[in-house]
SEDO-85556 format. One record per residue (C-alpha): residue number from 0; x, y, z. Coordinates in pm, 1 decimal. Layout:
   num         c1         c2         c3
   NUM          X          Y          Z
...
% end
This chain:
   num         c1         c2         c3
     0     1639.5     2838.2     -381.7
     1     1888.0     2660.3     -576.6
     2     1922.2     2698.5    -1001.7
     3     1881.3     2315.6    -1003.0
     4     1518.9     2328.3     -848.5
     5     1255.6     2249.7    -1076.3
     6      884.5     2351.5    -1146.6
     7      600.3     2109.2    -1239.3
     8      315.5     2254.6    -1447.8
     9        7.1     2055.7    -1500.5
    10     -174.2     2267.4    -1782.1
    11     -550.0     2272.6    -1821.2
    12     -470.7     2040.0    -2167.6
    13     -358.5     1769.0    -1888.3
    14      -15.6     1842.8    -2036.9
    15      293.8     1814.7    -1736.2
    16      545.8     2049.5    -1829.9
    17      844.6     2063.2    -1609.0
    18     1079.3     2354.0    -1587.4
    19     1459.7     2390.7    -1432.2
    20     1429.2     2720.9    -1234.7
    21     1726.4     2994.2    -1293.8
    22     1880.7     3072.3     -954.9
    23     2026.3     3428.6     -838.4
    24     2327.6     3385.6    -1015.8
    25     2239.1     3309.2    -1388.9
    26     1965.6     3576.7    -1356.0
    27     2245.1     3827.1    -1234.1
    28     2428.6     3735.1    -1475.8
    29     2208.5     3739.6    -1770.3
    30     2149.7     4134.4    -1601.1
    31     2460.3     4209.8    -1625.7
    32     2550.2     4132.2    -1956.2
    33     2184.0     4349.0    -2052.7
    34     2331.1     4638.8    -1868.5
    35     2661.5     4651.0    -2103.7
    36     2425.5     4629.8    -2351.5
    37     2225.3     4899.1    -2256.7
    38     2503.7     5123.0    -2136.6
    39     2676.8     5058.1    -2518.2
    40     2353.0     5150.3    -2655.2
    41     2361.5     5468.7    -2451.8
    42     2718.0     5547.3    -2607.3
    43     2627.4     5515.5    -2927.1
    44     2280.2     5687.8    -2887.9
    45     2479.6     6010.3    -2775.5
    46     2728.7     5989.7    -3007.5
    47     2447.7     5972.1    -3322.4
    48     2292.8     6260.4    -3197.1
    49     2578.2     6447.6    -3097.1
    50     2721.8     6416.7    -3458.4
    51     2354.3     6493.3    -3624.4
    52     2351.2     6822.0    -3375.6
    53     2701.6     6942.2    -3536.7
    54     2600.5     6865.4    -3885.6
    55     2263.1     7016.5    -3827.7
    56     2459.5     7387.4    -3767.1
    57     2626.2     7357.5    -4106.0
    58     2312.5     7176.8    -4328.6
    59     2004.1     7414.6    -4386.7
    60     1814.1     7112.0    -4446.9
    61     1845.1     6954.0    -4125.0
    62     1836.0     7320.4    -3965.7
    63     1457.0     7313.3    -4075.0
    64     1393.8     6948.6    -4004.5
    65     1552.2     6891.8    -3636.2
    66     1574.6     7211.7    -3414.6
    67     1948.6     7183.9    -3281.8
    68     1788.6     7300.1    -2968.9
    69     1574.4     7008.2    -2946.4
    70     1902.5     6753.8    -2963.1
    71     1873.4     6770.9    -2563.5
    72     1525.6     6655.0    -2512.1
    73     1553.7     6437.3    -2789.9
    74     1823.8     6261.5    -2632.1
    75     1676.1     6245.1    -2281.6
    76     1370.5     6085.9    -2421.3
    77     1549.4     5778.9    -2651.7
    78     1769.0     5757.5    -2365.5
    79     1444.3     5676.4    -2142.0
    80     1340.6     5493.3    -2388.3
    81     1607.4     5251.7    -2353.2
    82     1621.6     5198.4    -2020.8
    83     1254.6     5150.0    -1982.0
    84     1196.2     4949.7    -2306.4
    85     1475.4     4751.0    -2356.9
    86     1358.1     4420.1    -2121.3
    87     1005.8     4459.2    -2198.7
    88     1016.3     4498.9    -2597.4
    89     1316.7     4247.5    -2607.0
    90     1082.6     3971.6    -2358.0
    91      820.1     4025.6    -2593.1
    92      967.6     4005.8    -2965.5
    93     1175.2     3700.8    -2858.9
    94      928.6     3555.1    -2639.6
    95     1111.4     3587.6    -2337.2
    96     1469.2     3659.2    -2413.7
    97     1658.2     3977.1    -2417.2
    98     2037.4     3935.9    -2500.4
    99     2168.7     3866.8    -2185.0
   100     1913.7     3598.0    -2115.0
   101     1958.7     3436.1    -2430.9
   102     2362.4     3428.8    -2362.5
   103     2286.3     3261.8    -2027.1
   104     2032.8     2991.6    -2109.0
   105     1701.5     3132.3    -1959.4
   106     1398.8     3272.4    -2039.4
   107     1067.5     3392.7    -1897.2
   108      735.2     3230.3    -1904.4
   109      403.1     3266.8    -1783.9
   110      354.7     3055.4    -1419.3
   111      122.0     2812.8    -1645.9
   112      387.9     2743.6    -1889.1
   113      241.7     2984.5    -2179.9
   114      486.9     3353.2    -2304.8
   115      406.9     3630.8    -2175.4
   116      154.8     3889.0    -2394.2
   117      231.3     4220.0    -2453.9
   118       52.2     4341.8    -2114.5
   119      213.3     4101.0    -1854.4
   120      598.0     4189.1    -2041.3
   121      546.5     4543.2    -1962.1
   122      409.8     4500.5    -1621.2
   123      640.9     4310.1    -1505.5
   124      963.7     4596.7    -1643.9
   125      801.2     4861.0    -1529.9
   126      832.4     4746.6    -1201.2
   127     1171.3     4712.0    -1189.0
   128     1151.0     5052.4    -1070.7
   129     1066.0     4929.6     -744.3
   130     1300.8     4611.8     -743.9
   131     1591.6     4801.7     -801.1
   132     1530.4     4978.2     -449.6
   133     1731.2     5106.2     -229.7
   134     1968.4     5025.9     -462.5
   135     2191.9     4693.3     -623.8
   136     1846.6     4545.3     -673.5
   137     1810.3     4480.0     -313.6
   138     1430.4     4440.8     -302.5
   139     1412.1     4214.0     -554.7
   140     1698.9     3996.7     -447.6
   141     1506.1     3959.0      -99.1
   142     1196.1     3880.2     -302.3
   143     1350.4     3640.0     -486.4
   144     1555.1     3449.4     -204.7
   145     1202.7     3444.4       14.1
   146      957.1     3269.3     -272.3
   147      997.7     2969.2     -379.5
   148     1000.5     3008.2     -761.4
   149     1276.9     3281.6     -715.0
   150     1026.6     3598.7     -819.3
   151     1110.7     3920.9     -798.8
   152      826.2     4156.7     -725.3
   153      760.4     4214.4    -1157.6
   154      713.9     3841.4    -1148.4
   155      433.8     3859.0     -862.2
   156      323.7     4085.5    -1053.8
   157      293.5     3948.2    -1398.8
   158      256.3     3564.8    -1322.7
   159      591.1     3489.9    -1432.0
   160      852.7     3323.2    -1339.2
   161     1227.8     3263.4    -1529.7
   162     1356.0     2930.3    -1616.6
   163     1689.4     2745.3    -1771.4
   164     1632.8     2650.9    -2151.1
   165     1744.7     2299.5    -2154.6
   166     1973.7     2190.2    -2482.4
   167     1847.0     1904.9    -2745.3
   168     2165.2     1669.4    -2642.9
   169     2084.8     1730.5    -2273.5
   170     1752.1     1616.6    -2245.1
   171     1606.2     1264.7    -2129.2
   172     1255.1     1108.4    -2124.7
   173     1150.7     1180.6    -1750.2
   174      981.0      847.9    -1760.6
   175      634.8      842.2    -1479.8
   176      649.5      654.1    -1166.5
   177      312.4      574.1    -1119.1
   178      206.6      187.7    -1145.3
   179       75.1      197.3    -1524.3
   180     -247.4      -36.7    -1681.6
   181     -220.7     -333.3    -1805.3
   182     -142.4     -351.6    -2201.5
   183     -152.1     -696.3    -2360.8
   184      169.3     -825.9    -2540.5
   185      -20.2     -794.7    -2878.8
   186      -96.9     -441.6    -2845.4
   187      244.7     -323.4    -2717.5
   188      337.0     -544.4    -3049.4
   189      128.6     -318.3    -3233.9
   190      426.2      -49.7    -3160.9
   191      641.5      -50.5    -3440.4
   192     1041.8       20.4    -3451.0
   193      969.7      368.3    -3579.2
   194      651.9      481.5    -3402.6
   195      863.5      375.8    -3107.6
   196     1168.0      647.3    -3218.2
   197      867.4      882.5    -3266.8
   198      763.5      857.6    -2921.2
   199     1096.8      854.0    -2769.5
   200     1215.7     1200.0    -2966.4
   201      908.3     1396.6    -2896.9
   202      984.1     1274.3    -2529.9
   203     1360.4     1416.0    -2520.6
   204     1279.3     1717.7    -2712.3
   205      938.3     1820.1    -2602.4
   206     1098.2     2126.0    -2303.5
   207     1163.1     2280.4    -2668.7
   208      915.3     2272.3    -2845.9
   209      625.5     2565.2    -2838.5
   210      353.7     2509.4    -2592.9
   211       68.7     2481.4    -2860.0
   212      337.8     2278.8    -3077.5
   213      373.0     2062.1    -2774.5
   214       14.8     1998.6    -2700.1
   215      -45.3     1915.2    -3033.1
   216      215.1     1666.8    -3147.8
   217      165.3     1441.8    -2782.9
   218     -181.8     1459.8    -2892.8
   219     -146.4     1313.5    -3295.2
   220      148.1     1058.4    -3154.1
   221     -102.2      933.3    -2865.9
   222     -396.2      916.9    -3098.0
   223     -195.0      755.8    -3360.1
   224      -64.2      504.4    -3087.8
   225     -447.5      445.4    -2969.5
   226     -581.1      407.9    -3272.4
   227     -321.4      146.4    -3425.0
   228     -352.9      -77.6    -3057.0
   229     -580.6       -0.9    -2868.7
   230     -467.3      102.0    -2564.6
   231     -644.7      404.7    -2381.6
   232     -499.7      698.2    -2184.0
   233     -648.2      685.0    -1835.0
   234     -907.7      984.6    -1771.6
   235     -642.6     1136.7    -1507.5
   236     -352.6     1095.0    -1719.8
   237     -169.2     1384.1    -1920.2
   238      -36.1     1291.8    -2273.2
   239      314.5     1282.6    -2181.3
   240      231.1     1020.0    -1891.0
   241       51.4      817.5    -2154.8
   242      322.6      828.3    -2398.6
   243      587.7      733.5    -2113.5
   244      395.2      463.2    -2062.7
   245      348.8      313.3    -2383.6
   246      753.7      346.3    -2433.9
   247      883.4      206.2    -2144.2
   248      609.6      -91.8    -2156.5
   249      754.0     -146.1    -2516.6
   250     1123.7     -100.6    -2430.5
   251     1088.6     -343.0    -2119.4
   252      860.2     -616.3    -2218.9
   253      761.7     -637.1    -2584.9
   254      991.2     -774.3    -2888.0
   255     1011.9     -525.9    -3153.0
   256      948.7     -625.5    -3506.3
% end
């Protein structure tokens, strides 16, 4: 599936979110540049305990503190601890990201547009065990050529899937096709210059905004906007349809004050 394919997500809150998916290559990629990560993480890991091992022989204090015969299991287990925990605690603190998926654009989300909790971020790492099989991720390459939101196995999994993070100065009001009711000239009057902006920002920057910060500034603007002329949002249409509408009535056939 191509990185320019996109998801549509109507949430329970009759809210459409839509989602660019990331493609094969920007997910590689943002692997990749975790891996460095990871292996320079390693580095330094054996290095710190290397050098805490040599001064341990010549400190008493640290002789009675640290065991230099423990330096080897020590360093096993934080070096387990890194490759095992370094996707899932990273996904979870920055809701999504780890380094190399914050350098190349994407993130992770739940299939319903919400972050992943703490259970669903660990799930879907620890089975990269099994996506990593036979070897150069093969199994969860095929897995993610074969579905059609490009999800590995952990994503099956977990409920995820991994999208691009679009910037401020690239997005645009994805204005509704659907044939819209009829608003009177004096309502769509109501609209003022500035309630009009209002609309019209939330609109371009809404794929950035948090999905509870979302739901609840389309729902003040459109209750604002109701309240002040009138017009109703129809019972099957989300907030962001209603608030399409409104704008592109105004912009198209009402003179602003």
């Amino acid at each position: 599936m191509p990185s320019e394919d996109r998801i549509r997500i109507e949430t329970p809150e009759q809210i459409a979110l839509d989602f660019p998916l990331a493609g094969i290559g920007s997910r590689f990629l943002a692997f990749a540049l975790d891996t460095v990560l990871q292996f320079l993480l390693y580095i330094a890991a054996s290095f710190a305990f290397f050098a805490t091992a040599t001064y341990a022989k010549w400190a008493p204090f640290w002789r009675d503190w640290i065991p230099v015969n423990w330096m080897p299991a020590l360093i096993v287990m934080f070096l387990f601890c890194i490759y095992w925990g370094y996707f899932a605690l990273f996904e979870i603190l920055w809701r999504g990201q780890t380094p190399g998926k914050r350098l190349a654009g994407i993130r992770v989300i739940k299939d319903s547009g919400r972050p992943l909790n703490v259970y669903e971020g660990v799930a879907r790492n620890l089975l990269r065990a099994v996506d990593g099989l036979p070897g150069l991720y093969i199994v969860g390459l095929v897995s993610m050529m074969i579905s059609q939101r490009n999800q590995r196995l952990g994503d099956h999994l977990a409920g995820s899937i991994v999208v691009h993070e679009k910037r401020l100065d690239e997005a645009r009001p994805e204005w509704a096709v659907g044939e819209p009711a009829a608003e009177s000239v004096s309502q769509l009057l109501a609209v003022t210059p500035d309630e009009l902006v209002l609309i019209e920002t939330y609109l371009q920057r809404r794929d950035s905004l948090d999905f509870a910060v979302r739901d609840l500034t389309a729902r003040q603007i459109a209750n604002r906007i109701t309240a002040k002329t009138g017009i109703e949002r129809q019972p099957d249409q989300s907030l962001d349809d209603f608030l399409e509408r409104v704008a592109r009535k105004v912009r198209d056939g009402a003179r602003l004050r």
